[in-house]
N, C-alpha and C positions, 0 to 999 in steps of 0.2 A: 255153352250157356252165355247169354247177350249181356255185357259187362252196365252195371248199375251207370247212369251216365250220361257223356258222350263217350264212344269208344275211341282209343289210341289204337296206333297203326299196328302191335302187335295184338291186340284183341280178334284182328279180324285173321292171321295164321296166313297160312299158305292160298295165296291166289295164282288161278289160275286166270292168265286174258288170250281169253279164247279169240283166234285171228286167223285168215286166211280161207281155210275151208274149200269146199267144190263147187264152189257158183260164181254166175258171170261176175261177180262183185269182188273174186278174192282181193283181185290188187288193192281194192279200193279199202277194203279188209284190213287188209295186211298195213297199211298207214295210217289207218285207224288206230288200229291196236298195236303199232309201235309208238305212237303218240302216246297214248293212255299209260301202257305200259310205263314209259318213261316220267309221267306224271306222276304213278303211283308209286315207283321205287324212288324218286326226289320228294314225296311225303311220308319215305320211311316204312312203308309196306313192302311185306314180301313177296313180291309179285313176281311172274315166269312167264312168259310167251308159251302160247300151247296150239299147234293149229292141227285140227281135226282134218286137216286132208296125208297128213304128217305122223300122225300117233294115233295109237287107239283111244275112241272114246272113255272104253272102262279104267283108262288110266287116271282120268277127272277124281275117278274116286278116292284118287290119294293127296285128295286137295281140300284145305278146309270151309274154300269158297269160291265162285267163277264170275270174273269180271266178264260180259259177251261181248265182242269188238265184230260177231261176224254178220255181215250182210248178207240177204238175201235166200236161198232154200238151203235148207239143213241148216240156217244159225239163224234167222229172222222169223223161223216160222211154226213154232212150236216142235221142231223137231229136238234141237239138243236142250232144250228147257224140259222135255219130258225125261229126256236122258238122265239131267240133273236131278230133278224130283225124283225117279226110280233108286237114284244113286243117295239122297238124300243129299244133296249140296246144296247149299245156298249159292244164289245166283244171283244177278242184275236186273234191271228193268222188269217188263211184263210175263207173266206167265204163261201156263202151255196156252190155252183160249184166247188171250188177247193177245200173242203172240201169230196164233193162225190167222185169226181173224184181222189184224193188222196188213197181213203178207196178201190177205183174198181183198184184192180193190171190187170185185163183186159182191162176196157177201156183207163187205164192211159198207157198200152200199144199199145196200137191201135195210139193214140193221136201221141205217139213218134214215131211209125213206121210212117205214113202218114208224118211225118215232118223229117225225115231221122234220127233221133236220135236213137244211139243203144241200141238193148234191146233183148235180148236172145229169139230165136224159141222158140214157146207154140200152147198148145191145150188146148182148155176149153171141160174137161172130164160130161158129163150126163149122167143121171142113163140110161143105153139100151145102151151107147156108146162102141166101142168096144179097150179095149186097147192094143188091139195087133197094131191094124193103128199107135197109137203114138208112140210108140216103133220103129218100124218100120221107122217112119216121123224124128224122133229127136233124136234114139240113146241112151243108158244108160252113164254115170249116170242121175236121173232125179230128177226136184224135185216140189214134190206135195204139191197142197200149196190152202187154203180158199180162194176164191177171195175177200173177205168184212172182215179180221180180220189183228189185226198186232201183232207186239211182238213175231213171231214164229209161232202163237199158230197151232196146228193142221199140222203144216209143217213138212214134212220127207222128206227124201233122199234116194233114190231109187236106189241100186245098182244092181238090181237083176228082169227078166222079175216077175218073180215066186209074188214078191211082190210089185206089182203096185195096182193090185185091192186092198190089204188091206188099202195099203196107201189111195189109192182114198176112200175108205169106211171111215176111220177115219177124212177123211179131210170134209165128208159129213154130219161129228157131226154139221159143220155150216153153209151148205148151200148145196143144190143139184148140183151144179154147183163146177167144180173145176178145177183148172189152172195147166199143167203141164208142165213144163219147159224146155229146157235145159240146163245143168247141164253146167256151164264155169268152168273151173280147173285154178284156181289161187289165187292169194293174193284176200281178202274183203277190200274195202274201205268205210269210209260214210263220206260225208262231209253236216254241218247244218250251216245253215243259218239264221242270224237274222237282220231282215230289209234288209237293201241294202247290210251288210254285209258279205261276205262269211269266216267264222270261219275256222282254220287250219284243212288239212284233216284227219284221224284218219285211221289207217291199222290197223285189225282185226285179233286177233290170237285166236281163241277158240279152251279150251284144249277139247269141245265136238267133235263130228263128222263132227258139220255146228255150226253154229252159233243159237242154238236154244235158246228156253224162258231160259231154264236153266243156258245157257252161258249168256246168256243177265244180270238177275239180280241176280243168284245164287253161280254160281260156283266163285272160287277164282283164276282157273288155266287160264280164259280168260285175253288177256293182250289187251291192249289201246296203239299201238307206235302213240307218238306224240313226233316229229316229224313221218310222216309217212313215212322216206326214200325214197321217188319219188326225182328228183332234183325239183329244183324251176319253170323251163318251163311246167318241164310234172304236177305240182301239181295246178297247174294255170290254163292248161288246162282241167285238170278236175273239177277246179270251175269252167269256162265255160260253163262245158256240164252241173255239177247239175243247173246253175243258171240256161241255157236253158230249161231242163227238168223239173222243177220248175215252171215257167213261163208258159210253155205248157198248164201246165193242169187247169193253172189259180190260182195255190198257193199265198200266200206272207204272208209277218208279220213273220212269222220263221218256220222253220220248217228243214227235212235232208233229204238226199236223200241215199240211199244206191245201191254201186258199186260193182261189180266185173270184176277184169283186168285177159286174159288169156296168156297163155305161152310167146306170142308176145309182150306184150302189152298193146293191145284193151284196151280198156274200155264198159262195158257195163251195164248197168241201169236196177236194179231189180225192186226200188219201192221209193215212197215217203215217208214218216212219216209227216202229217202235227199240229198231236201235239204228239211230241217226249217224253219218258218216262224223266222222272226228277227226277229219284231218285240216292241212294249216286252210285251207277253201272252205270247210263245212259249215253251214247256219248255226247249227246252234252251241258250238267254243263263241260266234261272233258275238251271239245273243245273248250270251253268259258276262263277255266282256262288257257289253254295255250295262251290265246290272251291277255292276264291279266282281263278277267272278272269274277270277284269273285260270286258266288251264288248270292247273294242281287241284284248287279246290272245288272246282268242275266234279274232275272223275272222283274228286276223293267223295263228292257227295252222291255221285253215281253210284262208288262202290256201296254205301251205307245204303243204299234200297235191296241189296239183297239180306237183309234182317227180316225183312217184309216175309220172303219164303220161308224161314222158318229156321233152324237150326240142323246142323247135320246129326242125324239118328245115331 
């Protein structure tokens, strides 16, 4: 029963932060949700590291709530959110729907074109397809991309007719199916969200060629402007659009959405994150700080979105 209130850290029982798991993401996982983890037992919850490549799922059920720390299939993607609801646990962030639909950069585009929301031309590339038609349809530069992973992984940037097929080959390390973009030339944006919240927006400089895994968690030369230098109308209305965009696909509880603006302007909506990396590199611990939310009260207010789901049966 959800305590009259605000709740205290034992209100909310035995958490489980789920980390690591079977996807290219675990490392990135795994320092996630040893950050979080350590946030939430320094606000006095009882929190326990749990990774589903490590334990059986049905073991969740001796838990009286789950923090999610995992990226990418089987923890981003409606898969152990379903698990949770069967099991009756309260969870974190988005549900099983806006959970799938977050992880499919296809259908999550689909969703926003039918509601006029912008989102960059695309072809979904399969094995016998022929890539000269895309080329042709959308123009170089392009960019080849997993449809069901996040973090980067398996994404390139296609300057050249000559090297589509490899691209498309290597992006087929995880999945037969692959998404190929058009390429927008300008500033990255991402702006994340937590609750009703829209957190300040963050401009993207990576010292790589895009903004790959490497710029995400490794390199030093990537830079975070926060402020993002829009004035305060236009950065407003790009909370706007991520809230809309957001909402579409049936997200909530927290999660970021990633932008890019062209030579004019525009704004235009690459993808969702519906559980965002949380380690000492990640956007939005950065974007919390500039709002004055310090790490602790971050996840603490992460953990209070699994109320949203309901209570356990």
């Amino acid at each position: 029963m959800r305590t009259e209130g605000n709740p205290g850290p034992r209100d909310l029982g035995r958490v489980a932060v789920l980390m690591g798991g079977h996807s290219a993401e675990r490392e990135i996982s795994l320092a996630s949700g040893t950050e979080c983890l350590a946030a939430l037992r320094a606000r006095g919850v009882a929190a326990e590291a749990f990774d589903p490549a490590e334990r059986p799922v049905a073991a969740l059920a001796d838990y009286d709530r789950a923090f999610i720390a995992l990226h990418g299939p089987g923890g981003e993607d409606g898969v152990i959110q379903g698990a949770l609801e069967a099991m009756g646990v309260p969870y974190t962030g988005s549900g099983v729907l806006g959970s799938a639909l977050g992880m499919d950069k296809w259908r999550s585009k689909w969703i926003w074109q039918a509601m006029g929301l912008p989102t960059p031309a695309f072809h979904v590339l399969r094995p016998g397809d022929d890539p000269a038609v895309v080329i042709a349809d959308l123009g170089l530069p392009l960019f080849v991309k997993p449809l069901g992973e996040g973090s980067s992984v398996g994404t390139a940037r296609v300057e050249r007719a000559d090297d589509l097929s490899a691209a498309t080959e290597a992006a087929r390390a995880y999945g037969d199916a692959v998404l190929v973009e058009r390429c927008i030339e300008g500033p990255e944006y991402t702006v994340a969200l937590l609750d009703e919240e829209i957190l300040p927006a963050i401009r993207i400089e990576a010292g790589e060629a895009f903004y790959d895994f490497n710029a995400k968690y490794r390199s030093e030369a990537t830079r975070m402007l926060i402020p993002c230098g829009l004035p305060a109308d236009a950065e407003a209305a790009m909370g706007d659009l991520v809230q809309r965009a957001f909402a579409a696909i049936g997200a909530s509880g927290w999660g970021r959405v990633d932008l890019m603006a062209d030579a004019g302007g525009a704004l235009w909506l690459l993808e969702v994150n519906t559980i965002p990396g949380m380690t000492d590199h990640s956007l939005v611990p950065a974007a919390a700080r500039a709002r004055g939310i310090e790490m602790e009260e971050l996840v603490w207010r992460i953990l209070l979105t699994s109320w949203r789901h309901g209570e356990r049966r």
